[in-house]
DRENDREN-847951 format. One record per residue: residue in one letter; x, y, z of N, C-alpha, C in turn. Coordinates in steps of 0.05 Angstrom, whole numbers, padded with zeros to 5 digits, always signed. Layout:
! residues N
AXYZXYZXYZ ...
END
This chain:
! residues 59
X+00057-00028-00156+00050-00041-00181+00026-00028-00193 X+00008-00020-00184-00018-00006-00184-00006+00020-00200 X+00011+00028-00192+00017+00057-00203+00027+00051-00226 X+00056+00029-00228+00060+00032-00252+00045+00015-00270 X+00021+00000-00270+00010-00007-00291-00014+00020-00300 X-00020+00040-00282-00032+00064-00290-00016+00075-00305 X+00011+00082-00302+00029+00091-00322+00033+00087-00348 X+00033+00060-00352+00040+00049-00385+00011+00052-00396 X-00013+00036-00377-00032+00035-00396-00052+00063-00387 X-00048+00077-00376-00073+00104-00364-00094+00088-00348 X-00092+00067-00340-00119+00057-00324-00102+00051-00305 X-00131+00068-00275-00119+00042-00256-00134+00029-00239 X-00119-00001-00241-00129-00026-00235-00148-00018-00200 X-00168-00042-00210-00170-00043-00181-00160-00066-00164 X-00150-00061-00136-00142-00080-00120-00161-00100-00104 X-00160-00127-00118-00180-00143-00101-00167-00164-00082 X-00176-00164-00056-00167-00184-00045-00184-00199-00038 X-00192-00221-00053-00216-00244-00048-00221-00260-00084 X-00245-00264-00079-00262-00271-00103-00256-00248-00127 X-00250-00257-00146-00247-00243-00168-00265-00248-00193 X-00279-00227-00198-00301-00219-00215-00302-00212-00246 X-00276-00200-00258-00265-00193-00268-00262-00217-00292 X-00268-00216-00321-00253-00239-00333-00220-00238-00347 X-00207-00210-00341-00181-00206-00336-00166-00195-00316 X-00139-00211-00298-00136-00203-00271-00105-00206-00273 X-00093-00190-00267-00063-00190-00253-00058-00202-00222 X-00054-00225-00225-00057-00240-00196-00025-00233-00192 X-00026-00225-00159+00003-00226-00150+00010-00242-00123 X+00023-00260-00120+00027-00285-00106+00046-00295-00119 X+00054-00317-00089+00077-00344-00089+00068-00363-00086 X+00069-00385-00116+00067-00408-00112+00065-00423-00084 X+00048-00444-00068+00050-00450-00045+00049-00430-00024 X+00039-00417-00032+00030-00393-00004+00007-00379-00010 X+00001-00373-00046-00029-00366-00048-00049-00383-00052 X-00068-00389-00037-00086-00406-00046-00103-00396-00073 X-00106-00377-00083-00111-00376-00101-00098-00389-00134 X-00067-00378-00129-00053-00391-00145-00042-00423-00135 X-00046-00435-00120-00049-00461-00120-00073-00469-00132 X-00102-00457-00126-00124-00472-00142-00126-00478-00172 X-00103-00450-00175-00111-00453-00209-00089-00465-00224 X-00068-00476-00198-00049-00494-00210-00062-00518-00207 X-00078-00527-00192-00093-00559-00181-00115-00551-00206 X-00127-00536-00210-00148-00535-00245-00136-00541-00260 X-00110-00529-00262-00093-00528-00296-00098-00506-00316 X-00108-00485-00292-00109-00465-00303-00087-00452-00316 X-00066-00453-00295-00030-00445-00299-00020-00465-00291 X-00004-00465-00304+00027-00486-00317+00045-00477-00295 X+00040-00495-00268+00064-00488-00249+00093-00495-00259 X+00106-00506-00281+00124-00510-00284+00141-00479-00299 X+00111-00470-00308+00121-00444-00318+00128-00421-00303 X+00119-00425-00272+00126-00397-00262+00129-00403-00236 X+00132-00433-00224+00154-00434-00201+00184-00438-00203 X+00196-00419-00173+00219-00423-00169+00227-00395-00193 X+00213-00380-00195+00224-00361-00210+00212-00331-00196 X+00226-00307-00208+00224-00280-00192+00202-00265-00209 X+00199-00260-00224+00183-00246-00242+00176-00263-00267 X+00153-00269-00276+00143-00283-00294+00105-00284-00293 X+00098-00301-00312+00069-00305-00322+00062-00330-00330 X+00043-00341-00323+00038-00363-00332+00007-00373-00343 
END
């Protein structure tokens, strides 16, 4: 994924695994398995209705 988002946009991302610093991030995770993307479904950060139970999407 790293590569092809260097491709479209010429930058490439850096990979974080932890705390994120950044105030724009490409989070990659499954509902109920990342605690990250669970926290920011329990904030209301993301709209789990929008991007569980699905293969590719954004929310």
């Amino acid at each position: 994924m790293q590569k092809d988002i260097e491709r479209v946009t010429g930058v490439i991302p850096t990979i974080v695994n932890g705390d994120i610093q950044e105030k724009t991030a490409v989070i990659v995770g499954t509902t109920g398995h990342s605690p990250l993307i669970d926290k920011l479904i329990s904030e209301g950060k993301v709209n789990a209705r929008e991007i569980s139970a699905k293969w590719d999407c954004h929310g």
